[in-house]
C-alpha positions as CSV (number, residue, x, y, z in Angstrom):
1,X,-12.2,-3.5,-12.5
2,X,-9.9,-1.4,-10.5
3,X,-8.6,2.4,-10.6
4,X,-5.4,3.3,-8.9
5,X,-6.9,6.5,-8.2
6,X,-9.5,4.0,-5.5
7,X,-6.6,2.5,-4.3
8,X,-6.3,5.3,-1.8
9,X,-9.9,4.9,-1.5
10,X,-12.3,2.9,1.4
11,X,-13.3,-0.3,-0.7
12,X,-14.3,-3.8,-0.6
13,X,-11.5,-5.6,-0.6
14,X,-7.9,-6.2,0.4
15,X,-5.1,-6.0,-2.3
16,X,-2.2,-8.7,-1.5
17,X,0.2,-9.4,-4.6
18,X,-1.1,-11.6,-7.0
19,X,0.6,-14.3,-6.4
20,X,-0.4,-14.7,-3.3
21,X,-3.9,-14.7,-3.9
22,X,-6.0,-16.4,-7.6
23,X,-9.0,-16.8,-7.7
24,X,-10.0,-20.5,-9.4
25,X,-13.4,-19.4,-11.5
26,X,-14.9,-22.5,-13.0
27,X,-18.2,-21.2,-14.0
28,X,-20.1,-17.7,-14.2
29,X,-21.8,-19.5,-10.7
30,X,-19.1,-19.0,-9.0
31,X,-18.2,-15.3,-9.7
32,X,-19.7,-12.8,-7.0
33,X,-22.9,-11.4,-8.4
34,X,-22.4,-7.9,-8.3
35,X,-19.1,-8.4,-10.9
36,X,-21.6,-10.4,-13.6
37,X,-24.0,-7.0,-13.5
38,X,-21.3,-4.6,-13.6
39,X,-19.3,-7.1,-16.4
40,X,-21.9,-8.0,-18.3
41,X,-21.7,-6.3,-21.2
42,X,-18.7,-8.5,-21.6
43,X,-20.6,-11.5,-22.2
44,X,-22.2,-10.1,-24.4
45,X,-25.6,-10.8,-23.0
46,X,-28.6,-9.6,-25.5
47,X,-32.2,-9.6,-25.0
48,X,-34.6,-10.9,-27.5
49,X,-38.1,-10.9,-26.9
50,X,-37.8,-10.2,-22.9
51,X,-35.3,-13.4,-23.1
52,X,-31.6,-13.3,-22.2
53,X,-29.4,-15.1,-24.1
54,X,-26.7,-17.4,-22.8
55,X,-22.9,-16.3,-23.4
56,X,-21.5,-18.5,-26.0
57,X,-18.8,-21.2,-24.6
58,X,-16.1,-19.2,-26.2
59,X,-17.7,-15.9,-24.3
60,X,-18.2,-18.1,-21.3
61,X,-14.4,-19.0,-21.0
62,X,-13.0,-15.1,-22.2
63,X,-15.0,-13.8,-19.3
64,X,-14.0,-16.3,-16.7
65,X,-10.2,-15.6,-17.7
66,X,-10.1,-12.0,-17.5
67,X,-12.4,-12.2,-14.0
68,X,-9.5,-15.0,-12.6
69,X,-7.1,-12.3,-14.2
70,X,-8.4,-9.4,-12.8
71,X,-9.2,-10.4,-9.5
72,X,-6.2,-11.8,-8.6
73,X,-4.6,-10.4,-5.6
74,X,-8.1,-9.3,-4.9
75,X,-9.4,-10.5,-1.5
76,X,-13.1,-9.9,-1.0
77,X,-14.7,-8.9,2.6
78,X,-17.2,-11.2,3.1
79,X,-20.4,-9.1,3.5
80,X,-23.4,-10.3,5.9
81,X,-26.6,-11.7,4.8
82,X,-28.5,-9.3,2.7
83,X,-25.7,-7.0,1.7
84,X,-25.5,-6.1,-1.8
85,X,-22.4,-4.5,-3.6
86,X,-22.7,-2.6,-6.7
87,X,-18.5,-2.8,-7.3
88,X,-15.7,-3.3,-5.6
89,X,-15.8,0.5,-4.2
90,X,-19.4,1.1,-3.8
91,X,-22.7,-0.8,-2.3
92,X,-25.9,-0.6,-3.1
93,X,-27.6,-1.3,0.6
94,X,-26.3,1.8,3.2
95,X,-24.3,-0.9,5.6
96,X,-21.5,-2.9,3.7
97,X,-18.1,-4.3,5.6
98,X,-15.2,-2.1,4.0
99,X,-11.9,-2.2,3.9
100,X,-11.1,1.0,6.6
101,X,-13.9,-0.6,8.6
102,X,-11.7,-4.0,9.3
103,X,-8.6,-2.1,9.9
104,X,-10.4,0.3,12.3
105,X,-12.2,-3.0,14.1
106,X,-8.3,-4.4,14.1
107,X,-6.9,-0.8,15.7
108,X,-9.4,-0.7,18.4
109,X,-9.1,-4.7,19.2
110,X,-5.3,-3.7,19.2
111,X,-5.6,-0.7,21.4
112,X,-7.6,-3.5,23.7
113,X,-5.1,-5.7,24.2
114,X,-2.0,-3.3,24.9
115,X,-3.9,-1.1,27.5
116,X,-5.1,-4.4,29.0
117,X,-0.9,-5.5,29.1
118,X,-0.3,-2.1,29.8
119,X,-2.0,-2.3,33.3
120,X,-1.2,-4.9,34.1
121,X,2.4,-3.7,33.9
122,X,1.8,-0.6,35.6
123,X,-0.1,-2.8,38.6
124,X,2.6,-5.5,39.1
125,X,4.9,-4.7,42.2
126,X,8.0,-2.9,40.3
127,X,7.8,-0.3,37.2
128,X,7.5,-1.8,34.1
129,X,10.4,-3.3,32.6
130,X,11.1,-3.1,29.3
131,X,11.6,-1.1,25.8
132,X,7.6,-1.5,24.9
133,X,6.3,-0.5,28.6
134,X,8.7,2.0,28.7
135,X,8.1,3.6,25.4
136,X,4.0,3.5,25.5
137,X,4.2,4.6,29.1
138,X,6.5,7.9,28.1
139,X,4.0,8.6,25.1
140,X,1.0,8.2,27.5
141,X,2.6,10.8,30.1
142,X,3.8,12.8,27.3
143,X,-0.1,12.9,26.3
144,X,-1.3,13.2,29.8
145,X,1.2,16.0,30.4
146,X,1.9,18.5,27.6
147,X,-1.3,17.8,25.8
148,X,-4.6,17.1,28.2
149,X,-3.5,18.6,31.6
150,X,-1.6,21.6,30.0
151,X,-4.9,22.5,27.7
152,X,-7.6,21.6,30.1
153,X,-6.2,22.1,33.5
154,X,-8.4,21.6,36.3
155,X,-10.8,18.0,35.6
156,X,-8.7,17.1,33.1
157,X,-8.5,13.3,34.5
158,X,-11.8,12.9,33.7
159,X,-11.6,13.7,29.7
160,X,-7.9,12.0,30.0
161,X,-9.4,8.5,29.0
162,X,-10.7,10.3,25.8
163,X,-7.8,12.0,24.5
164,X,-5.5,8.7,24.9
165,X,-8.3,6.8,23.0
166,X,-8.1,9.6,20.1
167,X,-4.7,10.0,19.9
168,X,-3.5,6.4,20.1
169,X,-6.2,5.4,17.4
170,X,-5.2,8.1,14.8
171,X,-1.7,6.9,15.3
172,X,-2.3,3.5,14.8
173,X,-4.6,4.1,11.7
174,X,-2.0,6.5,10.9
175,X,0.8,4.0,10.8
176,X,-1.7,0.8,9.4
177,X,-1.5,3.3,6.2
178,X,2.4,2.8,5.6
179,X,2.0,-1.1,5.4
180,X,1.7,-2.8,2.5
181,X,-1.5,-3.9,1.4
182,X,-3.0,-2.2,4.2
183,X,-4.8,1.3,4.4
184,X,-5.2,4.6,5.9
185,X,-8.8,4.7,7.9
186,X,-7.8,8.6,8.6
187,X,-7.8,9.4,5.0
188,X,-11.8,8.3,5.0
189,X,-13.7,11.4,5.8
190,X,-16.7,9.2,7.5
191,X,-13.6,8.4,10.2
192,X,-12.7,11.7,11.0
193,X,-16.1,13.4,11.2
194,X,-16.9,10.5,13.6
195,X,-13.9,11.3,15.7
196,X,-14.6,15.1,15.5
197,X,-18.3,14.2,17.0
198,X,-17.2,12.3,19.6
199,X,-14.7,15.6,20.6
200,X,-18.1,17.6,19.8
201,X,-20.0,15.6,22.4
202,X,-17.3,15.9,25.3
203,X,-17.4,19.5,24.7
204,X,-21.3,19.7,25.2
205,X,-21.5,17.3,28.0
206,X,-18.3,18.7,29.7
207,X,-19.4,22.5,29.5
208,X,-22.8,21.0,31.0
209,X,-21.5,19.1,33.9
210,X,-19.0,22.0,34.8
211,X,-22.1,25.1,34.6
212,X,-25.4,23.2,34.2
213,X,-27.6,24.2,31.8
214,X,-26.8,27.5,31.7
215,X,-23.4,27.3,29.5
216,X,-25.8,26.8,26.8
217,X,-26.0,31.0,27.0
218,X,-22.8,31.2,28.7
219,X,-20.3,29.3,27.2
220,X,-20.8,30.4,23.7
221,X,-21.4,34.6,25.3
222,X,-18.4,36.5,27.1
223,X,-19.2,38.2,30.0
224,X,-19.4,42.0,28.3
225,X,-20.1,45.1,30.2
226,X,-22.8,46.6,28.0
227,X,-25.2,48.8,27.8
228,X,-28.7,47.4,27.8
229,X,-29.4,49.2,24.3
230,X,-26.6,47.1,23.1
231,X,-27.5,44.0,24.2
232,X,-29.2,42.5,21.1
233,X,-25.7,42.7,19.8
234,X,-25.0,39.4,22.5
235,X,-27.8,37.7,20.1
236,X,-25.5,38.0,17.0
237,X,-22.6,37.0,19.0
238,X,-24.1,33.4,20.6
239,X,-25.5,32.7,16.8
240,X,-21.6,33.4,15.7
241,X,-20.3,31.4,18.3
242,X,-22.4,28.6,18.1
243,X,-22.2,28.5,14.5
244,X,-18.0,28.5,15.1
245,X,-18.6,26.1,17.2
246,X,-19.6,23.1,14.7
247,X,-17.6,24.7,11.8
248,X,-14.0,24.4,13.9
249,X,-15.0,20.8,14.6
250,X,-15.9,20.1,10.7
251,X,-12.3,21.5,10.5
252,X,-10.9,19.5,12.7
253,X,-11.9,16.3,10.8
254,X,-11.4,18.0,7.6
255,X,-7.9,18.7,8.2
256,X,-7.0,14.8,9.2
257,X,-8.6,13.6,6.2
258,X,-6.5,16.4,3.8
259,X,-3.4,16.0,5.4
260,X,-3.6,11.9,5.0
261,X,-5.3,11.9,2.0
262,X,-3.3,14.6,0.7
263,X,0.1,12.4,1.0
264,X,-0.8,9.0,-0.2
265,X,-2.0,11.2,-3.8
266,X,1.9,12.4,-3.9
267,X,2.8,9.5,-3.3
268,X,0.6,7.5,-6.2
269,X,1.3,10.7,-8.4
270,X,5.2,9.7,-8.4
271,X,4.7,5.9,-8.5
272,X,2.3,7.3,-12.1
273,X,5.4,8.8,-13.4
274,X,7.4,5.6,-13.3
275,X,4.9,3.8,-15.0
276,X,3.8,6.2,-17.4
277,X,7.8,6.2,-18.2
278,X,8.0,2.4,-18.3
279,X,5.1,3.0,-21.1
280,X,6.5,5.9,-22.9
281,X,10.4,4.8,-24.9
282,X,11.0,8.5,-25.2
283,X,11.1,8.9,-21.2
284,X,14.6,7.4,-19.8
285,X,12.9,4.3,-17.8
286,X,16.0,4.2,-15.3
287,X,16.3,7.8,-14.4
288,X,12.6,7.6,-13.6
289,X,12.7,4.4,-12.1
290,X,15.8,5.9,-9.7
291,X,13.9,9.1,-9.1
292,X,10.6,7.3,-8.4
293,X,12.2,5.0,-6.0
294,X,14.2,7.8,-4.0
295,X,11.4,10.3,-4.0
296,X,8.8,7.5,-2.6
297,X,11.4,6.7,0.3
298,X,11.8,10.3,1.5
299,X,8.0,11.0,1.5
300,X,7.4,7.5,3.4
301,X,9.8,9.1,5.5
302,X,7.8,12.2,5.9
303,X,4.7,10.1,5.8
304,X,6.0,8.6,9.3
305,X,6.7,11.9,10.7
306,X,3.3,13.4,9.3
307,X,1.3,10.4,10.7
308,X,2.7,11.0,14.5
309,X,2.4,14.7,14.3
310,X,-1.5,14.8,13.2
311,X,-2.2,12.0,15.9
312,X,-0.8,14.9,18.1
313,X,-2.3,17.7,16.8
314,X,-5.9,16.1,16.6
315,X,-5.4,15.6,20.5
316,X,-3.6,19.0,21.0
317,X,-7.2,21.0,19.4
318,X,-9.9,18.4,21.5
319,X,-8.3,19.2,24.6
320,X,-8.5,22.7,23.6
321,X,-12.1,22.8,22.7
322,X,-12.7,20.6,25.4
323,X,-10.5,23.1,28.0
324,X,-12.7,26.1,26.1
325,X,-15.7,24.5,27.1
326,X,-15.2,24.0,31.1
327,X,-14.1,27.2,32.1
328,X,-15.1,30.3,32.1
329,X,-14.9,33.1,29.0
């Protein structure tokens, strides 16, 4: 029922330890649809004359244990009306309630709620007092600073907003991805292409606003002193340019989703070793239990450090195509 491959995966439920969570199946009724169709060759369900036959009580009762077995520790998103799953990582209708999808919803009602605490810190009579205030202040002027004024320069204000949104949401989804039971939304591609488009549309409404229609030509051509025999050659260069132009933004949310993606399958590719020794007598269990434990530390380690520094590089290269786009070649 379940891959550890997917685990790194977007999917349709939340893994707790099993303990914690068992499911009580009393009857095939009660399991979720979409598990009897993609389970049901476990029943041993046979059609005879267009018929299906019933599972057998003895088939009845080995299914219903190994679905309470298999499913515990297996919290299920509930799905709206209409919704139809086809496993636990894939649905058959195109909108489904996933896993990433929650923890983004939770980020972003997050983000909400310390902003709002956040101003109201920053309008109260004296500076903000405190460790939190102080440290999500110094990271916003950081940001505002070194990242969005130093890239874009002048109307930088206007796109701050933006770049504090982006930033502070691939940290945060960033970080969700190093607690337990949790998940990394910036390891799903569908996230970061939807942040690079948003970066995409501030660069077309922000090279619009600053020229007008004209940076259409413009902003993609440098001005070029050529001769007028030449100047088919500026043809070639806006197709170039404007071609560049989607393919560095595909980049940027490619290279989000690699660099997350790329560190929880280390990570799972150690944790394999240990249990393939745990499996295996003619491994040492205890050296690779030691080493398993030690190497998944210092790459959690990492994992912290890596999560920060693509928040701040994903900001670094908007406000850079964003600064590209408002001023002149």
């Amino acid at each position: 029922m379940a891959s550890d491959l997917l685990h790194i995966k977007d999917s349709y439920y939340f893994e707790v330890p099993k303990f914690l969570w068992k499911p009580n199946y009393q009857s095939l009724d009660d399991v979720p649809e979409f598990l009897l169709e993609l389970h049901k060759d476990d029943f041993h369900l046979t059609k005879e004359g267009g018929v299906t036959k019933a599972p057998t009580e003895a088939e009845t009762e080995h299914a219903l244990h190994e679905f309470n077995t298999q499913m515990a520790g297996k919290i299920l998103i509930p799905q709206p009306p209409g919704v139809k799953l086809k496993s636990l990582y894939r649905s058959e209708t195109p909108f489904a309630f996933s896993k990433f999808m929650v923890l983004e919803l939770a980020v972003a009602i997050f983000m909400i709620l310390l902003f709002r605490w956040m101003a109201k810190k920053v309008n109260s009579d004296g500076p903000p007092k405190g460790r939190l205030p102080n440290l999500v202040e110094s990271v916003m002027q950081f940001v505002r600073v070194d990242i969005v004024k130093a890239n874009i320069h002048h109307g930088a204000s206007k796109f701050l907003p933006l770049i504090w949104t982006i930033f502070f949401f691939v940290l945060f989804c960033d970080l969700l991805g190093l607690v337990p039971w949790m998940g990394t939304a910036t390891a799903a591609l569908s996230c970061t292409l939807a942040l690079a488009f948003a970066v995409l549309v501030a660069v077309f409404t922000g090279g619009l606003q600053e020229f007008g229609p004209k940076w259409l030509w413009s902003g993609f051509v440098p001005t070029m002193d050529l001769h007028w025999t030449l100047s088919p050659l500026k043809v070639f260069i806006f197709l170039i340019e404007v071609l560049g132009m989607f393919i560095k933004h595909a980049v940027l949310a490619l290279r989000l989703f690699a660099n997350m993606a790329a560190g929880h399958l280390v990570l799972l590719a150690i944790l394999g070793l240990v249990i393939t020794a745990a499996k295996d007598p003619n491994i040492p269990y205890g050296i690779a239990a030691f080493s398993g434990v030690i190497g998944t530390t210092v790459l959690s380690l990492l994992e912290l450090f890596v999560a920060v520094l693509q928040a701040y590089i994903f900001a670094l290269l908007a406000s850079l195509f964003i600064g590209s786009a408002v001023h002149e070649h």
